[in-house]
PLY file of the C-alpha trace (Angstrom):
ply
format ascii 1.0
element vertex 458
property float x
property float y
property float z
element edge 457
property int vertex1
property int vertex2
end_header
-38.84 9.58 30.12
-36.03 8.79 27.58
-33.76 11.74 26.39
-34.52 12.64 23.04
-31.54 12.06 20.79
-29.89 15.46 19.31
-29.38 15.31 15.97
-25.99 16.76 14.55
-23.81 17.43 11.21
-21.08 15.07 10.66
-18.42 15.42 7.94
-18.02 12.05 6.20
-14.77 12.68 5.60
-12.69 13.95 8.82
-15.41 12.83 11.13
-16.00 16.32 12.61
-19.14 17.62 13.97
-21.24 21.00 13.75
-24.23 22.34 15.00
-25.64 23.24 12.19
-25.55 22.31 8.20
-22.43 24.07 5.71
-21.19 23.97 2.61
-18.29 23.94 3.49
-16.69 21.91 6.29
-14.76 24.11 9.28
-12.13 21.52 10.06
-11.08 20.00 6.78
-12.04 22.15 4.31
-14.04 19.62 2.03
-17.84 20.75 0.22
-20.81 18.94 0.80
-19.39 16.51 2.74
-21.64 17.17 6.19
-24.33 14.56 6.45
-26.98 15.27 9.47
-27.01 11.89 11.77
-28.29 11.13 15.22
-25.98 11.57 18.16
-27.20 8.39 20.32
-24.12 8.31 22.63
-21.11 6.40 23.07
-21.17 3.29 20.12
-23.08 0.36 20.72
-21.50 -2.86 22.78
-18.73 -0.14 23.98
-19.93 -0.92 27.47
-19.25 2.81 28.53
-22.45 4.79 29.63
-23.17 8.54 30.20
-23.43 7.97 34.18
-20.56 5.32 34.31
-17.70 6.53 36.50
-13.61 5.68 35.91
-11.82 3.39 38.03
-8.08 3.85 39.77
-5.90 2.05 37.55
-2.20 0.38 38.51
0.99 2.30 37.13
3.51 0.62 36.43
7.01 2.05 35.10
9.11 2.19 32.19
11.89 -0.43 33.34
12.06 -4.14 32.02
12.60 -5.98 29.02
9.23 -6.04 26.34
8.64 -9.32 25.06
7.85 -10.33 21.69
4.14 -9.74 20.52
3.14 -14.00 19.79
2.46 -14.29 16.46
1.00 -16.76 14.22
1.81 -17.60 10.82
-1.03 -17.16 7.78
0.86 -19.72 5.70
1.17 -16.74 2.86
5.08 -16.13 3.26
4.55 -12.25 1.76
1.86 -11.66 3.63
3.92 -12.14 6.90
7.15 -10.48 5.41
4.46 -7.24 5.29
2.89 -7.84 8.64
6.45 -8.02 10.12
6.49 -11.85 10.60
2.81 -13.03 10.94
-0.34 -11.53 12.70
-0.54 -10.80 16.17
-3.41 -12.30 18.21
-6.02 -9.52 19.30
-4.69 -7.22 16.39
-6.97 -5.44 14.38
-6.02 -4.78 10.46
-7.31 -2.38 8.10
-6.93 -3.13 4.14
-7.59 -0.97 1.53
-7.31 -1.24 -2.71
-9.67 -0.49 -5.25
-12.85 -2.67 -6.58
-11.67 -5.83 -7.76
-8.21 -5.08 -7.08
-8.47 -8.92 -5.05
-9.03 -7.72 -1.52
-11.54 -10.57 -1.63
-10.00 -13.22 -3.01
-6.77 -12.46 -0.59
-8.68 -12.61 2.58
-10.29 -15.67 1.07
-7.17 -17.67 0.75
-5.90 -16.22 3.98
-9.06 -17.44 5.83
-8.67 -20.64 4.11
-5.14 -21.08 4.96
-5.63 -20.09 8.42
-8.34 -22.97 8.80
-6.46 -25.46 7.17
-3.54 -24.56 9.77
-5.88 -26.02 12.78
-7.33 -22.38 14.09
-10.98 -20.91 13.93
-11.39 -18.74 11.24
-14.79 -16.97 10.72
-15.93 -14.59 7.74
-18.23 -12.43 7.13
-19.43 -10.88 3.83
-21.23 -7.96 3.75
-21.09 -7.44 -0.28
-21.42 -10.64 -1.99
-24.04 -13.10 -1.13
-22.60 -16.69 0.81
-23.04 -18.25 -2.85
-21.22 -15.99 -4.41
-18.30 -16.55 -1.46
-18.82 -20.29 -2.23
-18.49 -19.68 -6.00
-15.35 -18.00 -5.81
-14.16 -20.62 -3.52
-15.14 -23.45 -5.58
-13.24 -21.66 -8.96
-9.83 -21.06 -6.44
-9.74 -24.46 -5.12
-10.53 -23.39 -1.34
-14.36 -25.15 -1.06
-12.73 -27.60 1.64
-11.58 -25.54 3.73
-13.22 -25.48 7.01
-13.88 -21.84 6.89
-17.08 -20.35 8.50
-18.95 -18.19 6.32
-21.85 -16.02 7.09
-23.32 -13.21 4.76
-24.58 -10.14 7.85
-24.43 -6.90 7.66
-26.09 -6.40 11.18
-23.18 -5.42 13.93
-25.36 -7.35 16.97
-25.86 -10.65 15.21
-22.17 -10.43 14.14
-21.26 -9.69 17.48
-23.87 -12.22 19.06
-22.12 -14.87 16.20
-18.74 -13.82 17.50
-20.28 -14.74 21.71
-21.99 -17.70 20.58
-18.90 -20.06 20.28
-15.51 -20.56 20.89
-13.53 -17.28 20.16
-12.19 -17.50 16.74
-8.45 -16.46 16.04
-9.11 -14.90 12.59
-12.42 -12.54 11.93
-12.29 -11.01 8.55
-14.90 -8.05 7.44
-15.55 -7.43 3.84
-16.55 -4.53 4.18
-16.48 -2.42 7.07
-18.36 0.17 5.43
-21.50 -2.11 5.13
-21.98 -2.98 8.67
-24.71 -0.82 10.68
-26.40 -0.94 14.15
-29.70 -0.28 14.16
-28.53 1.54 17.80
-27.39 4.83 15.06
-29.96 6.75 13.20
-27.89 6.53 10.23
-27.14 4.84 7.23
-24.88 2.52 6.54
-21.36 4.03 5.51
-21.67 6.93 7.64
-19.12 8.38 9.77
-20.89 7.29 12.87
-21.97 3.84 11.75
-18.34 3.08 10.48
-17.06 4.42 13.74
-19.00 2.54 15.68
-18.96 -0.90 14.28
-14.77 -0.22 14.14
-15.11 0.63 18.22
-17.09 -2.68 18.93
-15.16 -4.74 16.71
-12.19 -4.10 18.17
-13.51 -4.13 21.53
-14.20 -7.51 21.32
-10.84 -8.29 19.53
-8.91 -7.33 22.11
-10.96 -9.03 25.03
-11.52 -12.56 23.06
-7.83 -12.49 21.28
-9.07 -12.50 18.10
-7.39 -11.48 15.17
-9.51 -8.87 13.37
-9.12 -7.98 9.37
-11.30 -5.48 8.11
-11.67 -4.69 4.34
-11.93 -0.87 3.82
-13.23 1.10 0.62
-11.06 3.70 -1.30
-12.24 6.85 -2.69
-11.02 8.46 -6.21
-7.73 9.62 -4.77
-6.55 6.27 -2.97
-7.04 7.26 0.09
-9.74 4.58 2.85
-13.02 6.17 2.94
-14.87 6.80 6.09
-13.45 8.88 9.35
-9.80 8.71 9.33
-10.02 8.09 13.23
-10.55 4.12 11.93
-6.95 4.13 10.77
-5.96 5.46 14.38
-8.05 2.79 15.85
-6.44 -0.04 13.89
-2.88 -1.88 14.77
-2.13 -2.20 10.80
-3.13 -0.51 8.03
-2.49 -2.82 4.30
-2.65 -0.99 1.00
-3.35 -3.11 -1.94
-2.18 -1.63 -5.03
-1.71 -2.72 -8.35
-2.80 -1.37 -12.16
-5.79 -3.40 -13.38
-3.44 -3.71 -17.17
-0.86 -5.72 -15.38
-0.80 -8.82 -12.90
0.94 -7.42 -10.64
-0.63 -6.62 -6.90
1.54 -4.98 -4.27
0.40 -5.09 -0.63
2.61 -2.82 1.48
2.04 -1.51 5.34
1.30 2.01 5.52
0.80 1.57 9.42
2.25 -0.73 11.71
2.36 -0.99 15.30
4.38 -4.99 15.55
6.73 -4.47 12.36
8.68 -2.04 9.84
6.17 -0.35 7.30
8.65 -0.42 4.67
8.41 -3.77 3.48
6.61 -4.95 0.28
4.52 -8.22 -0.61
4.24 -9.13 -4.69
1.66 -11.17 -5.90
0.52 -12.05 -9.10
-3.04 -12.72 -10.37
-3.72 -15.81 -11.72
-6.61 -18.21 -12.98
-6.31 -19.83 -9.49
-6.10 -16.75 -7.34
-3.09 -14.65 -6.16
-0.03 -16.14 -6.38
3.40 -15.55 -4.42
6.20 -13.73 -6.30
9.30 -15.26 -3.96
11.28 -12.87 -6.85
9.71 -9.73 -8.00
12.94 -8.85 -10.15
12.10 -11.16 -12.51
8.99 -10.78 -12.84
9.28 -6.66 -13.34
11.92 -7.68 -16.06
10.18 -10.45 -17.36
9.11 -8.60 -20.47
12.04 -6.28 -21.34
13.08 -5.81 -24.74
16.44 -6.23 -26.39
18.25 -2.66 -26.62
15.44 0.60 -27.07
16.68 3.51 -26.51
14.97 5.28 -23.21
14.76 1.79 -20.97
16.79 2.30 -18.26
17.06 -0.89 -15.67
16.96 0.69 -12.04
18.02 -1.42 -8.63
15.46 0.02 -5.96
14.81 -1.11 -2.79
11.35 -1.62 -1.14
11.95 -2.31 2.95
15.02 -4.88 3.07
14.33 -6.24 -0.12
15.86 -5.38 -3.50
13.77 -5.48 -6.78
15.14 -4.51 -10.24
12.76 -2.55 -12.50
12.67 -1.02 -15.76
12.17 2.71 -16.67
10.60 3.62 -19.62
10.82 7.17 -21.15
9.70 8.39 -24.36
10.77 11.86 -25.67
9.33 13.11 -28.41
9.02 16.55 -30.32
5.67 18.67 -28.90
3.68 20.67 -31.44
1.56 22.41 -28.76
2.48 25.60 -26.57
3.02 23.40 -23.65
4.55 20.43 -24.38
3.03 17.35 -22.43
4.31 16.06 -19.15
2.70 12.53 -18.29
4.13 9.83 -15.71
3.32 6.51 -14.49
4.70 5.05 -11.66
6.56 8.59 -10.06
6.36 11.82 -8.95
5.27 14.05 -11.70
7.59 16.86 -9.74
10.34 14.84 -9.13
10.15 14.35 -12.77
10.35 17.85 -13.67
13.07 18.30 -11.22
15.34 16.21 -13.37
13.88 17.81 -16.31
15.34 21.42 -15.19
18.71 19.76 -13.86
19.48 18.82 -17.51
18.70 22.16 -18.98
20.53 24.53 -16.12
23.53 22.54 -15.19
24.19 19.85 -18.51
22.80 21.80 -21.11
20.27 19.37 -22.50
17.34 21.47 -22.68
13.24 19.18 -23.31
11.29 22.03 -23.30
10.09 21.85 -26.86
9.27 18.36 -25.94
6.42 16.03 -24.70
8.19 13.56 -21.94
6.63 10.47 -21.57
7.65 8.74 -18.30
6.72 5.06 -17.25
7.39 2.04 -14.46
7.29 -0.96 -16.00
5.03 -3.47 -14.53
2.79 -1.32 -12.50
5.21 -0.77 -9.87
5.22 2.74 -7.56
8.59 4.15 -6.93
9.38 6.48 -4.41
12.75 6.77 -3.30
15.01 9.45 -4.45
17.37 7.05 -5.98
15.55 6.06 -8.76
16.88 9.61 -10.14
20.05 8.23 -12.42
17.87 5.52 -13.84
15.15 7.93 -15.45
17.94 10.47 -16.06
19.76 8.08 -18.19
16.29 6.95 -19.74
15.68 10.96 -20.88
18.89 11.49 -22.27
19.00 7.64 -23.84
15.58 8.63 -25.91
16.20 12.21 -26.76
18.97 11.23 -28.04
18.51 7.83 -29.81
20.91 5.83 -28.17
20.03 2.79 -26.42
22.08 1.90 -23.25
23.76 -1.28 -22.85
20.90 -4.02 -21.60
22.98 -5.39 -19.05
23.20 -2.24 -16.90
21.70 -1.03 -13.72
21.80 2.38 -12.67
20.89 3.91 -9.02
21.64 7.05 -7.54
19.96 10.66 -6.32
20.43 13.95 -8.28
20.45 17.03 -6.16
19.80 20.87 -7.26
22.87 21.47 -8.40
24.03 18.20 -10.89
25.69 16.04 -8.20
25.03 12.31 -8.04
24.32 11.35 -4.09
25.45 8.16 -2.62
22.27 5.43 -2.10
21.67 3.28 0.75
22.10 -0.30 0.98
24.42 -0.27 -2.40
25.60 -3.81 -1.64
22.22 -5.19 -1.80
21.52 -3.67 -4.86
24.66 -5.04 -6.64
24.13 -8.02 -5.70
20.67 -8.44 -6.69
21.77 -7.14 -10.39
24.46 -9.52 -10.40
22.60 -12.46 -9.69
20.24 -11.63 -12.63
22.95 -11.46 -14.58
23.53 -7.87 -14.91
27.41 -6.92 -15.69
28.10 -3.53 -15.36
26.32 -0.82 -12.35
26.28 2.81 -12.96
26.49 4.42 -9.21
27.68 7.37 -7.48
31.04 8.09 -6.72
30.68 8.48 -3.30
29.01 5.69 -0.59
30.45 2.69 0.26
29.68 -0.56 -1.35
30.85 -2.93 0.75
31.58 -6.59 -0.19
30.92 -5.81 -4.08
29.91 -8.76 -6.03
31.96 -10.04 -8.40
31.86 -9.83 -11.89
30.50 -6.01 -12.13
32.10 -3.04 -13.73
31.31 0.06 -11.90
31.03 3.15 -13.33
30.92 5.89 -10.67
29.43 9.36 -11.45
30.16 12.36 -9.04
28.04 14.99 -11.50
25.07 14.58 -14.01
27.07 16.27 -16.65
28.84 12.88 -16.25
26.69 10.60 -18.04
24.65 13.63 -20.31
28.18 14.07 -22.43
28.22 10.86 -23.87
24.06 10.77 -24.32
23.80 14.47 -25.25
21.19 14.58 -28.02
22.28 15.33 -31.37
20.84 18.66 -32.76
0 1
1 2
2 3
3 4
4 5
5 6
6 7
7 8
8 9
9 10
10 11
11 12
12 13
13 14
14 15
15 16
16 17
17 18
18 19
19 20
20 21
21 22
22 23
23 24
24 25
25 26
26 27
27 28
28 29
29 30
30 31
31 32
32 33
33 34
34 35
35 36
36 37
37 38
38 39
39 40
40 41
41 42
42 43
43 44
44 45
45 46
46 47
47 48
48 49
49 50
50 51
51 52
52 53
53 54
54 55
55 56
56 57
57 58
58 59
59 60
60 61
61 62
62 63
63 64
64 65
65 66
66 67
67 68
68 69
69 70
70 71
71 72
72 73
73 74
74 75
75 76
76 77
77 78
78 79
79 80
80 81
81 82
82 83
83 84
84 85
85 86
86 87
87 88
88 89
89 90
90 91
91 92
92 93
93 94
94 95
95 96
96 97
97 98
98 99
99 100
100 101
101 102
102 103
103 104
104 105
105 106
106 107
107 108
108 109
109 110
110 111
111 112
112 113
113 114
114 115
115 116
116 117
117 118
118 119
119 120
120 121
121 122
122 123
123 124
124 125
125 126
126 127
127 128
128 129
129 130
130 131
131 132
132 133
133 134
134 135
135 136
136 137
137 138
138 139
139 140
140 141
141 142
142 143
143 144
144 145
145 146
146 147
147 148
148 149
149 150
150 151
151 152
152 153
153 154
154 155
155 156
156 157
157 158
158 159
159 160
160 161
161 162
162 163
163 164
164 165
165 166
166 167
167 168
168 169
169 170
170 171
171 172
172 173
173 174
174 175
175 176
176 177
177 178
178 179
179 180
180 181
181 182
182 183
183 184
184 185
185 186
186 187
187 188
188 189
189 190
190 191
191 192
192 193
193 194
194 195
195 196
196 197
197 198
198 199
199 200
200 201
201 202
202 203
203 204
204 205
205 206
206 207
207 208
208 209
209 210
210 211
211 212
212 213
213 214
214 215
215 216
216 217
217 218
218 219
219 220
220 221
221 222
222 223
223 224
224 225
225 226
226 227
227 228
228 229
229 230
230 231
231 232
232 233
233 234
234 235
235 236
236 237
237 238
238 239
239 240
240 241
241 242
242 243
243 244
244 245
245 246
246 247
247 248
248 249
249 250
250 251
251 252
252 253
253 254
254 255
255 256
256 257
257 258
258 259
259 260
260 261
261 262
262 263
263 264
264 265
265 266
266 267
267 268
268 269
269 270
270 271
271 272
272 273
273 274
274 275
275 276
276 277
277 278
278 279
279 280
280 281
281 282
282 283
283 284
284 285
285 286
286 287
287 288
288 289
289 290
290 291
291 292
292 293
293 294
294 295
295 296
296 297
297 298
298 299
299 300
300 301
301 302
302 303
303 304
304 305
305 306
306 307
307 308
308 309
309 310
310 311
311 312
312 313
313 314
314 315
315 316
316 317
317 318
318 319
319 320
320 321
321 322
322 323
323 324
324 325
325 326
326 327
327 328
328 329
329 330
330 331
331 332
332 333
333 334
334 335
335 336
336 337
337 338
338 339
339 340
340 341
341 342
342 343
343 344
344 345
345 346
346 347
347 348
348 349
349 350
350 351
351 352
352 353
353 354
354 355
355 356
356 357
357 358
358 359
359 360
360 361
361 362
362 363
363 364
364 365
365 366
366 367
367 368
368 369
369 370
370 371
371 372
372 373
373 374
374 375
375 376
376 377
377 378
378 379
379 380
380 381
381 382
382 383
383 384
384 385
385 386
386 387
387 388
388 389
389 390
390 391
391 392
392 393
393 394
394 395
395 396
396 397
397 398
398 399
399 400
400 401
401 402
402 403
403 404
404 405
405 406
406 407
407 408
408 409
409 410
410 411
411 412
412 413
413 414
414 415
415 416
416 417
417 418
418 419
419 420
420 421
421 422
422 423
423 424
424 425
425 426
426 427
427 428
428 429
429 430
430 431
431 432
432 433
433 434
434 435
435 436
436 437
437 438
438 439
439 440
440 441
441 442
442 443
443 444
444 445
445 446
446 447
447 448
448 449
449 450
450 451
451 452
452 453
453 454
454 455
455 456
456 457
């Protein structure tokens, strides 16, 4: 007689289980969030059993050179700068963006591109009908490639599609959260059904050497929905970012186990689909404006690459008890670290005033050196004078007013001098190596520095 399954409480969104039904989850703290499911055992197509028993397995030792994970190009040049090169054979990837970011129409033209290369490439939709796939095709130019498409949300006639034929070297999964096994008592989505269909996915992935991409949903704050243990599972986790107002899309690594996860891929969204952006500093500065005061130009880096970007502030006098504080593009408290640098140790004091702070573009910035750049934009719109348009400016403000030296200050010169940029505002200390020619450097050891000649007038 068959063991009757046990049902449990799942959270569905650490993955943790409990007896018995809370509010209020034990291990991450999150309400509502525990869902009763079915615990049926280990995931379906796993091959492990409750009776199965472990094998002796060969040690080996920590001496002797690695080799070089193969690779093989997707013919999408930013795409492999992210991946660190191309994608490995028998890798699995996670990527995640909001709705209609162009997750989609990305894995589309990668599929396409990977078929048109020679290799098997076989997806799967699970959200959009195969017409709908062939419609968006048609309108991006891709209808001829020999791509194999199947709309299935079922994980055993995916995986009996998968055993069927030769092995494929690209599988892509849009989405992951709309696969189930009808092995699970539980809907599609869930913790366990996600888990499971992840497990078996990459299960057979690693066995067949198939390249697996899986498309993930996002929930309100950015972060993948489902168990986090699927981003543990997975060699590479993508993030596809961009502001719906712009045409900008950013895909960056925020996991990789066969590259750096500090490099950046620009695209921009076109009639025809995504298109390459071989140089994002134009593009960021495509639309800048003559000289308005509180644009500041700042030379950032994203992985090896340098981009130039413009920094917008807007200061303006508040009329309510606490004036307003709204960014786009940065930390909020990194903002209002600069904000209290320029009242305690330059005397500039924005209390009394709303501070409006903005990335051109639709471009996140992270690094610590983008600090001079929105510095000089404050003090350039409190105080009505526009800064010269052919400056950059990059450098970190600490605590107490000093400018800190930047890495990689070379590269940033010579990006802004190949755009044309003449003169760099930079700290004093750091080495610049072989400057490029042609740009005056103005070095800053102290905030107070550049606030004297910007200081608003009262």
């Amino acid at each position: 007689m068959a063991k009757t399954a046990k049902a449990v409480y799942v959270c569905q969104a650490c993955g943790s289980t409990a007896p018995r039904w809370a509010g209020k989850c034990g291990s991450c703290g999150e309400w509502n969030t525990l869902a009763e499911e079915t615990d049926a055992g280990p995931p379906p197509g796993s091959g492990i059993t409750r009776s199965s028993r472990g094998k002796a397995v060969r040690l080996g030792t920590l001496s002797g050179g690695a080799e070089e994970a193969p690779r093989f190009s997707t013919g999408i040049a930013e795409l492999d700068r992210v991946t660190g090169g191309g994608i490995v054979p028998g890798s699995a990837l996670l990527i995640g963006g909001e709705p209609g970011i162009g997750k989609s129409t990305l894995l589309l033209q990668l599929s396409s591109s990977i078929a048109r290369s020679g290799r098997k490439a076989i997806y799967f939709s699970g959200e959009e009908a195969a017409a709908q796939v062939k419609l968006r095709a048609e309108r991006l130019g891709l209808s001829s490639a020999p791509v194999a498409l199947a709309a299935e949300t079922n994980l055993a006639n995916i995986l009996a599609t998968l055993d069927a034929g030769a092995a494929p070297d690209l599988v892509v999964i849009d989405s992951i959260q709309t696969l189930w096994s009808d092995e699970l008592d539980a809907a599609p989505g869930t913790v366990s059904q996600v888990r499971a269909a992840t497990q078996s996915l990459i299960r057979y992935a690693k066995i067949k050497g198939a390249a697996l991409l899986l498309v993930g949903h996002v929930t309100k704050d950015g972060q993948i929905a489902g168990p986090k243990v699927v981003e543990h599972m997975v060699d590479c986790v993508l993030s596809f970012e961009g502001d719906r107002g712009h045409p900008f899309r950013i895909l960056r690594a925020t996991k990789n186990r066969f590259g750096a996860t500090d490099e950046i891929g620009v695209f921009e969204m076109v009639q025809q689909g995504l298109r390459e952006v071989a140089n994002p500093s134009e593009l960021f500065l495509g639309d800048r404006e003559g000289s308005v005061p509180g644009a500041a130009v700042f030379a950032g880096m994203e992985g090896t690459r340098p981009i130039l970007v413009e920094i917008q502030a807007l200061v303006a006098p508040s009329q309510l008890g606490t004036p307003r504080r709204a960014v786009v593009g940065w930390d909020s408290n990194r903002l209002s670290m600069i904000l209290a640098v320029l009242e305690a140790r330059c005397g500039v004091s924005l209390a009394q005033h709303d501070v409006y702070l903005n990335v051109a573009g639709g471009l996140k910035i992270s690094e610590p050196a983008a600090d001079l750049a929105v510095a000089s934009a404050l003090l350039s719109s409190a105080s009505g004078i526009a800064l010269p348009p052919q400056r950059v400016s990059f450098g970190e403000i600490s605590l107490s007013g000093a400018v800190r030296a930047s890495a990689h200050t070379a590269l940033r010169l010579k990006e802004a001098r190949k755009l044309g940029f003449s003169e760099a505002v930079i700290p004093a200390t750091g080495e610049t190596g072989s400057e490029a020619p042609g740009l005056a450097l103005t070095r800053l050891s102290h905030l107070k520095e550049l606030a004297d000649p910007l200081r608003p007038c009262d």
